[in-house]
N, C-alpha and C positions, 0 to 999 in steps of 0.2 A: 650190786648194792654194797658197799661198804660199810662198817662199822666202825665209829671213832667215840674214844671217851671222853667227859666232858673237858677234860684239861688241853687235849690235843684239840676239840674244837673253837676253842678260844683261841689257841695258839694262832691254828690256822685256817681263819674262818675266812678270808679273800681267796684261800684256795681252794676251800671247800663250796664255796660261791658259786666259782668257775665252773669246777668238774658239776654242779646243778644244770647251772645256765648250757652243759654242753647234754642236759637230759639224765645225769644220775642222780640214783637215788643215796640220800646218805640218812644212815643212822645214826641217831647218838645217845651212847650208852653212861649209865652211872654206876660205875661199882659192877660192870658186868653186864647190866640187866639193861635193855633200849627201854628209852622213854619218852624221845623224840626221832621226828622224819625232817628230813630235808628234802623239797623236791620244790621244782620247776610253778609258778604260780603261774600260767597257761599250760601245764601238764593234763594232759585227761580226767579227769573227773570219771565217779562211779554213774554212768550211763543210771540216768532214770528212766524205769521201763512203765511206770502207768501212767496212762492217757496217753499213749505214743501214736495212737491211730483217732485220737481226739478230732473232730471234723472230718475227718476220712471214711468216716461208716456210717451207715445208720439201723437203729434196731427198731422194727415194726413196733408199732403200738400192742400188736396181739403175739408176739413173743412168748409168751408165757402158755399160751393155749390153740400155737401151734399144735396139728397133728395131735391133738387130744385122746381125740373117739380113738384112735389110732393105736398112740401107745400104751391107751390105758387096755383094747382086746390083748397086745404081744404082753403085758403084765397080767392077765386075767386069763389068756391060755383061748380066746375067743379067735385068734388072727391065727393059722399056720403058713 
């Protein structure tokens, strides 16, 4: 990933273009300090992870009261 200030990205922003379109990532700094990204507009994206098993599973209607009598003895000291 590179770092360029905002005068040099003006400069050369067809070449900063390029080096994207070949997958890097460029920064660009004000005074030191990044404030923007350059990168690829088909580059990966942050993976969203809920619902990813959406239509893939199913959860019983009695889910909740599964194994009740059960683990309420190993919480009550009734089950060894």
């Amino acid at each position: 990933m590179s770092i360029v200030n905002i005068h040099e990205a003006k400069t050369h922003l067809s070449r900063l273009i390029d080096a994207v379109a070949r997958g890097e990532t460029i920064t660009i700094a004000k005074a030191g300090t990044p404030v923007a990204k350059l990168t690829r507009v088909d580059s990966p994206a942050t993976h969203k992870r809920i619902g990813f098993l959406e239509g893939r599973a199913h959860v019983p209607d009695d889910f909740d009261t599964i194994a009740e009598a059960e683990i309420a003895d190993l919480f009550e000291g009734g089950a060894d």
